[in-house]
C-alpha positions as CSV (number, residue, x, y, z in Angstrom):
1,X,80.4,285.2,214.6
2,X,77.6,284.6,211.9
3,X,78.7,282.0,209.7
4,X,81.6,281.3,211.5
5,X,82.5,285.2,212.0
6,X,86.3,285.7,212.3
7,X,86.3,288.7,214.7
8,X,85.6,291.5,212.5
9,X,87.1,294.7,214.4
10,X,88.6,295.9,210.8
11,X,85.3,295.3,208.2
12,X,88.3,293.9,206.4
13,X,87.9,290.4,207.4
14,X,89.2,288.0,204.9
15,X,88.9,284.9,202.8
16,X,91.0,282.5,200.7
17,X,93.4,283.3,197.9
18,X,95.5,282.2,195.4
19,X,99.2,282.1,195.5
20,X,99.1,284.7,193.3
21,X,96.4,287.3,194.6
22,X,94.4,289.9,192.7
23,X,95.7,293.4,193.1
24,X,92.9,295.8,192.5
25,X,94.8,299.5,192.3
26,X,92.2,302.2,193.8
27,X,92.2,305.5,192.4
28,X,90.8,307.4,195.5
29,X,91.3,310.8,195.5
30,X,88.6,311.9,198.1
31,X,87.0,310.1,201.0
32,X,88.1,307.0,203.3
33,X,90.2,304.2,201.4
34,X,88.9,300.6,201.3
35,X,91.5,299.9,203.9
36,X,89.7,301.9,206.6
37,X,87.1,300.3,209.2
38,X,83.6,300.2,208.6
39,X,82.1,302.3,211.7
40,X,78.5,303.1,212.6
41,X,76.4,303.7,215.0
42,X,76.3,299.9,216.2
43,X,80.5,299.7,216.1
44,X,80.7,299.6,220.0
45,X,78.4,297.5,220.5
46,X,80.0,294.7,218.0
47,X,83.1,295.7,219.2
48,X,81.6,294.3,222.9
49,X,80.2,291.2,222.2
50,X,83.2,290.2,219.8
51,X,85.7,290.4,222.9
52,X,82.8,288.8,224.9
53,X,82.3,285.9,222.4
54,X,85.6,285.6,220.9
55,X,88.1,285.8,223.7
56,X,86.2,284.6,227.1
57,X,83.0,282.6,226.2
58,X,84.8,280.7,223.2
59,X,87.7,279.0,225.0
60,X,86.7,278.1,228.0
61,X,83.2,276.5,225.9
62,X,85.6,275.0,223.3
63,X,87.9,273.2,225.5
64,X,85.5,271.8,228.1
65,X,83.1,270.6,224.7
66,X,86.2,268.9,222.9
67,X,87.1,267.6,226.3
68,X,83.4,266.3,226.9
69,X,82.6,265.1,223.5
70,X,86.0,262.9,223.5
71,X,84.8,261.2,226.6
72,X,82.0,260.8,224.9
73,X,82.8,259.1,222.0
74,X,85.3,256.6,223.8
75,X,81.9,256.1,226.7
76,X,79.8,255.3,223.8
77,X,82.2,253.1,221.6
78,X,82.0,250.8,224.7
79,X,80.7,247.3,224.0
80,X,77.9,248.1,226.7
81,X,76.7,251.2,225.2
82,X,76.2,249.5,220.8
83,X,72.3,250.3,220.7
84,X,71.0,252.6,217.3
85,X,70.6,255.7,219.7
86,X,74.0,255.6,220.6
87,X,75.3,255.7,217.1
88,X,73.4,259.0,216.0
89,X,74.6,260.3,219.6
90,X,78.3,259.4,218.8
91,X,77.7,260.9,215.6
92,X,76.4,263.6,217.0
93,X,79.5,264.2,218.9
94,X,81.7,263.9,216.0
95,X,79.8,266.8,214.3
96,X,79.8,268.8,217.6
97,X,83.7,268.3,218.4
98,X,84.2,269.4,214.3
99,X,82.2,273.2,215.4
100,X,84.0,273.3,218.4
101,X,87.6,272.9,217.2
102,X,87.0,275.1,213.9
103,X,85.2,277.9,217.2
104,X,88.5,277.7,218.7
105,X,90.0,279.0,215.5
106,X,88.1,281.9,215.8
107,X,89.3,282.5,219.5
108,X,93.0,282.3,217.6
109,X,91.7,284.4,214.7
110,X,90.9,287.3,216.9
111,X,93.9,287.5,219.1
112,X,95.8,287.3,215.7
113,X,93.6,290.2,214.5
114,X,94.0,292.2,217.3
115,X,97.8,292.3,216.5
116,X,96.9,294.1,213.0
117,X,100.1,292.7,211.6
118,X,99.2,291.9,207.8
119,X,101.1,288.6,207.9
120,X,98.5,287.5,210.4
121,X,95.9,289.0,208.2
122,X,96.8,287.4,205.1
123,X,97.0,283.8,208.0
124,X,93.1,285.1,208.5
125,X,92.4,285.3,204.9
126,X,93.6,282.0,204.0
127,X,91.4,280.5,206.5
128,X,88.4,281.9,206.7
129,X,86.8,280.1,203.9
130,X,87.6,276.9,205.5
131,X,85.8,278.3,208.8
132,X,83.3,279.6,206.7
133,X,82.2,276.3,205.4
134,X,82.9,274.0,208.2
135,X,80.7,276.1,210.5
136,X,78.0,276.0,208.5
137,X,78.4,272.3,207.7
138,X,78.6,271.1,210.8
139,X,76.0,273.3,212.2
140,X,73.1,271.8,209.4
141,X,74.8,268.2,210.7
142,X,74.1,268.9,213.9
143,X,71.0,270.0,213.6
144,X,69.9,266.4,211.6
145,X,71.3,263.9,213.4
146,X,69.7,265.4,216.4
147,X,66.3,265.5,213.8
148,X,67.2,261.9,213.3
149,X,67.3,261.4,217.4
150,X,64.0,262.8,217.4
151,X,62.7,260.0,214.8
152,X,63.8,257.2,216.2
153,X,62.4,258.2,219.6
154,X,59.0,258.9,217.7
155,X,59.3,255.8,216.1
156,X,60.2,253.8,219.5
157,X,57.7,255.7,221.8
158,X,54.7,256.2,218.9
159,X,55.1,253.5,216.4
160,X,56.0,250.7,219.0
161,X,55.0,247.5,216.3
162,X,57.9,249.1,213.8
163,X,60.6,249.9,215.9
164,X,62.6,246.7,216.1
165,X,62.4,246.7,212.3
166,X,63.7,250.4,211.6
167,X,65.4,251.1,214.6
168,X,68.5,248.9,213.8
169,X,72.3,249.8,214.3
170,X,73.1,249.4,210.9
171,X,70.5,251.8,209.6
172,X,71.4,254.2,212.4
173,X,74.9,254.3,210.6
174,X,73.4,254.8,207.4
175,X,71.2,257.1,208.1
176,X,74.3,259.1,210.1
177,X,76.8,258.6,207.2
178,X,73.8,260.0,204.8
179,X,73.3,263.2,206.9
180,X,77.2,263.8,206.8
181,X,77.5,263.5,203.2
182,X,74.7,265.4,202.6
183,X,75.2,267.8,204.3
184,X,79.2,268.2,203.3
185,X,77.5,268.5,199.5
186,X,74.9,270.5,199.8
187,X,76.9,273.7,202.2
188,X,79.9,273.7,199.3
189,X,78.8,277.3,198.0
190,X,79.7,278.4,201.7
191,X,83.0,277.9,201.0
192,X,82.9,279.6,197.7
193,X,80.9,282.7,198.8
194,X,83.8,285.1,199.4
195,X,87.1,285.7,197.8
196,X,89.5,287.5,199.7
197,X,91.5,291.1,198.0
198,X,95.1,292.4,197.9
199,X,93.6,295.9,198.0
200,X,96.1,298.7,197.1
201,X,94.9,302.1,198.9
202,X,96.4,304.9,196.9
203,X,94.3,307.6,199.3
204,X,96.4,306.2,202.1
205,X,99.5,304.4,200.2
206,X,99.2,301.5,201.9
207,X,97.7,297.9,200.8
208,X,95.2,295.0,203.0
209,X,93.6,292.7,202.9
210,X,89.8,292.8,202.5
211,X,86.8,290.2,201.9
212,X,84.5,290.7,199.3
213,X,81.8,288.3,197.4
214,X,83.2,285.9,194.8
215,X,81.5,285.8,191.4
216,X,79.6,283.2,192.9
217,X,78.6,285.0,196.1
218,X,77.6,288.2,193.3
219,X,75.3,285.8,191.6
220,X,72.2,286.6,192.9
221,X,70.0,284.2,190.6
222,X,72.3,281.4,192.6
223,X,73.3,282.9,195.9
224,X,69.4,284.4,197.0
225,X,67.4,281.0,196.7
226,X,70.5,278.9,197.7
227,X,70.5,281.2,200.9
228,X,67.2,280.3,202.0
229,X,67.5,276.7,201.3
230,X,70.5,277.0,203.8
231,X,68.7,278.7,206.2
232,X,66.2,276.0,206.2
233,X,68.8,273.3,206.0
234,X,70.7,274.9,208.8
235,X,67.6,276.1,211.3
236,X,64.2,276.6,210.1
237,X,63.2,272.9,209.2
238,X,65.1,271.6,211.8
239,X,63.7,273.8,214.6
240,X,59.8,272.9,213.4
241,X,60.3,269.2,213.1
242,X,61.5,268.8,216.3
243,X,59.0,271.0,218.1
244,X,56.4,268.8,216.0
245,X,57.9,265.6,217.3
246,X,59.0,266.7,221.0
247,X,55.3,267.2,221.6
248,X,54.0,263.7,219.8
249,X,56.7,261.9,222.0
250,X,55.4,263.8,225.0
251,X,52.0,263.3,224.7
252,X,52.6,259.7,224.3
253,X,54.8,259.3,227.1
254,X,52.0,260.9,229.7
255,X,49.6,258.9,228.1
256,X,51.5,255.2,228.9
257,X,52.7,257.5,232.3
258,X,51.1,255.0,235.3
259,X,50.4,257.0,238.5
260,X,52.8,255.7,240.9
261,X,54.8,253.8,238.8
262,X,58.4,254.3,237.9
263,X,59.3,254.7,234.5
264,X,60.5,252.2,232.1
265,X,64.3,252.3,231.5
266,X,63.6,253.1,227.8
267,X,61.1,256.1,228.8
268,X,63.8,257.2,230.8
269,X,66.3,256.9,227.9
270,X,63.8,259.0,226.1
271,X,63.5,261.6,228.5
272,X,67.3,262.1,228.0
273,X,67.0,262.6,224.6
274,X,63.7,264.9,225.0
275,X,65.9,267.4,227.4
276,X,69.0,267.4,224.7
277,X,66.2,268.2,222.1
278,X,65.1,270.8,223.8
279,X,68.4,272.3,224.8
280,X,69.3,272.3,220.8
281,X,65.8,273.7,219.7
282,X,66.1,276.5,222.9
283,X,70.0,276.9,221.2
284,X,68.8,277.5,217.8
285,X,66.2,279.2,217.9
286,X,67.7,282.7,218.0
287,X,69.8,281.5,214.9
288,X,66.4,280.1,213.0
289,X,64.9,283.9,213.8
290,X,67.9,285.9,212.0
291,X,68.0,283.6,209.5
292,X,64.3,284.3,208.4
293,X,65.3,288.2,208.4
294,X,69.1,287.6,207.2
295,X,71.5,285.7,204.8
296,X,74.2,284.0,206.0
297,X,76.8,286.8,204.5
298,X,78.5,288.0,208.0
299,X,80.8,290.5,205.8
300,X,77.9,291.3,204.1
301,X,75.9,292.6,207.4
302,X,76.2,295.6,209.1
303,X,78.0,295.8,212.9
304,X,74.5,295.6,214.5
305,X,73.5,292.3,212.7
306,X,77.4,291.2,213.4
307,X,76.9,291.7,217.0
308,X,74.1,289.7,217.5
309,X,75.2,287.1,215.0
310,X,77.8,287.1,217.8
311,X,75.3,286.1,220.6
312,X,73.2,283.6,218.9
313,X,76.4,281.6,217.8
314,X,78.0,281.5,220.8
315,X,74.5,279.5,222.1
316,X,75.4,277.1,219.0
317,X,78.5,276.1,220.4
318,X,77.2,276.1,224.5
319,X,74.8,273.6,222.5
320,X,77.3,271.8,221.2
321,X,79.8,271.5,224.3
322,X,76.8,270.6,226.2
323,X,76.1,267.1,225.5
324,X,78.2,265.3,228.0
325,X,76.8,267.3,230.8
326,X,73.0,266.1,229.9
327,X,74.4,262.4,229.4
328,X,76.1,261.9,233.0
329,X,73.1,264.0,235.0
330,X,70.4,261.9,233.1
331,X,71.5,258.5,232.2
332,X,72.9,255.3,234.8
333,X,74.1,253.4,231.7
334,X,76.3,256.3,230.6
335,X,77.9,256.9,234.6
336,X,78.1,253.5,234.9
337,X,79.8,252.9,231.8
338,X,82.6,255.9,232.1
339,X,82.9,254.3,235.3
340,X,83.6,251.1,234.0
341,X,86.1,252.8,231.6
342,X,87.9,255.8,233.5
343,X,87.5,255.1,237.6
344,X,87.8,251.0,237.8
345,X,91.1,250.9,235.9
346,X,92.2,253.6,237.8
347,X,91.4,252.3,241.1
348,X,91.9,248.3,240.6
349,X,95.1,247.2,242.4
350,X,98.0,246.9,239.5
351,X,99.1,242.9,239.2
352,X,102.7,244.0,239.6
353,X,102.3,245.3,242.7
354,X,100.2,241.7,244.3
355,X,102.7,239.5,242.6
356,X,105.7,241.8,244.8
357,X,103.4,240.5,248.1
358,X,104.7,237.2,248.5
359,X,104.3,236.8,252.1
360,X,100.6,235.6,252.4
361,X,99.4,238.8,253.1
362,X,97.6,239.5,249.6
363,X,96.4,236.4,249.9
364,X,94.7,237.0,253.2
365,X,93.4,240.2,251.7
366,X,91.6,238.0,248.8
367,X,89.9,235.3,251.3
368,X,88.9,238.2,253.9
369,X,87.4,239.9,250.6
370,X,85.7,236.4,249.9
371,X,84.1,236.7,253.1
372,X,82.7,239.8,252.8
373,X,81.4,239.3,250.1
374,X,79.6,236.2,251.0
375,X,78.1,237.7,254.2
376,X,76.9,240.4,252.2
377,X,75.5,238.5,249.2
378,X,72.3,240.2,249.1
379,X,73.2,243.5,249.4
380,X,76.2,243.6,246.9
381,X,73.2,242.4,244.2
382,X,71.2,245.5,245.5
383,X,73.5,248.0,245.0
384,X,74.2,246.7,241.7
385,X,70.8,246.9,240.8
386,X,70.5,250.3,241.9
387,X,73.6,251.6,240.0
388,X,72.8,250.5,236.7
């Protein structure tokens, strides 16, 4: 999908225009018209991993993510759950739910395509800009707030005398709120890359639409070094800071690691965030390779690079969707807070129906409970203990 991809099974995939588009009349009088597909070699193989990317993997990872990253936000808005970690992770889950909703696009972008009507290419061509941008946005977001994760663990696990000084709530949500707006700066020439074409073929008397680079994406004084600063914005740095501190915070943790001993609720916290670290670095990886070799300019590429821009950002939105799975295998506080949230209200008796019991018999049903519980004192406190 590159950055952000719409399914390109014409090469005529499109981008923004005014209300008033530019007609370009092309005097073709031999050879294919700019309204005919761009074939090679490579063509089928795009071709397969588009329809595996864009119409199975997509939906079923976009839904579950949004799904998982909603429960996520409303688990870690819980009173129980305000600690600085949680803020970059609910950040985090903003960022990841933006990807995944402007993914699912794409999954509606290709079924459109695939209709070849040009109303639902001209549909296409107004929003792929858009997509353009907020992928890559929210990708280099991603990618720093879990950087800043990585931080505040180093800082918690290696720097133990300044933690209760830097790793505050408040300048959690700075920090966050600084990444966003950063970030939502620095990627505008994304959005500005591409222009999209009323393209008049007179080989084949018929017009398209068709994406080419702006003025600004033609700029290759601007658009070559700003490409590599994206590309290390987006992957690059990212991938080697974390590797950098992943291995610090490991190497401290077997250090303070007692033989026989169980680990400290906040090394276990910080095994959490080690895993999720790692599943993002394993995730981005394939994306930090292709962008040392290529830009970020999907029309630009041919169908080989396409397909396999394909493949590595589908694992960018497994990463993001994946979140919530890692946070209820790995952390009590997290299960025993959606608990708190989701199964207790469902499961508690609903006042309405004791106050309709006015024949003593929910009344005996609170003093038996009584009982119970005060023959089984010791063991009610256990379980407790053991759940959280």
């Amino acid at each position: 999908m590159g950055s952000y991809g719409i399914a390109e099974n014409l090469s005529s995939l499109v981008v923004i225009f005014n209300s008033t588009p530019e007609i370009i009349a092309l005097n073709i009088t031999n050879g294919p018209g700019p309204c005919d597909d761009a074939t090679d070699e490579y063509s089928g193989f795009y071709n397969v991993a588009q329809f595996i990317t864009g119409l199975i993997i997509y939906p079923i990872v976009c839904i579950l993510g949004i799904i998982g990253n909603t429960l996520t936000l409303i688990v870690l808005s819980h009173k129980d759950m305000a600690t600085s970690t949680n803020v970059y992770l609910s950040a985090l889950a903003v960022s990841d739910t933006i990807k995944l909703i402007n993914d699912f696009f794409y999954f509606i972008m290709v079924v459109l395509q695939d209709q070849n009507l040009d109303k639902d290419m001209r549909l296409i061509s107004n929003f792929y800009p858009y997509a353009h941008y907020i992928f890559n946005m929210s990708v280099c977001v991603t990618a720093w707030l879990t950087v800043s994760v990585a931080v505040e663990r180093y800082i918690s696990i290696c720097i133990i005398t300044r933690a209760k000084e830097m790793c505050t709530i408040s300048k959690a949500r700075i920090v966050s709120t600084v990444v966003f707006l950063t970030m939502i700066i620095l990627t505008i020439p994304s959005a500005l890359r591409y222009e999209a074409i009323h393209q008049v073929d007179t080989y084949k008397n018929i017009t398209c639409y068709t994406v080419l680079p702006s003025a600004l994406g033609n700029n290759s004084d601007f658009m070559d070094p700003y490409t590599w600063v994206q590309n290390s914005l987006r992957s690059i740095i990212p991938l080697i800071v974390l590797i950098f501190l992943n291995a610090r915070i490991i190497n401290e943790l077997r250090k303070q690691r007692v033989k026989g001993k169980k680990l400290s609720s906040r090394n276990r916290i910080t095994l959490m965030l080690i895993a999720i670290i790692i599943f993002f670095t394993v995730c981005i990886m394939p994306d930090a390779f292709m962008s040392l070799f290529f830009g970020f300019g999907y029309v630009d590429e041919s169908n080989l690079v396409k397909g396999i821009r394909e493949i590595t950002d589908s694992l960018l939105a497994i990463n993001s969707a994946f979140n919530f799975v890692l946070y209820c295998s790995m952390s009590k506080i997290f299960r025993t807070t959606f608990s708190k949230i989701f199964l207790t209200r469902c499961l508690a008796p609903k006042p309405s129906q004791e106050r309709l019991l006015n024949n003593g018999t929910c009344i005996e049903k609170e003093a038996k409970s009584v009982n119970r519980k005060d023959s089984s004192s010791g063991s009610g406190n256990n379980n407790k203990e053991t759940f959280v």
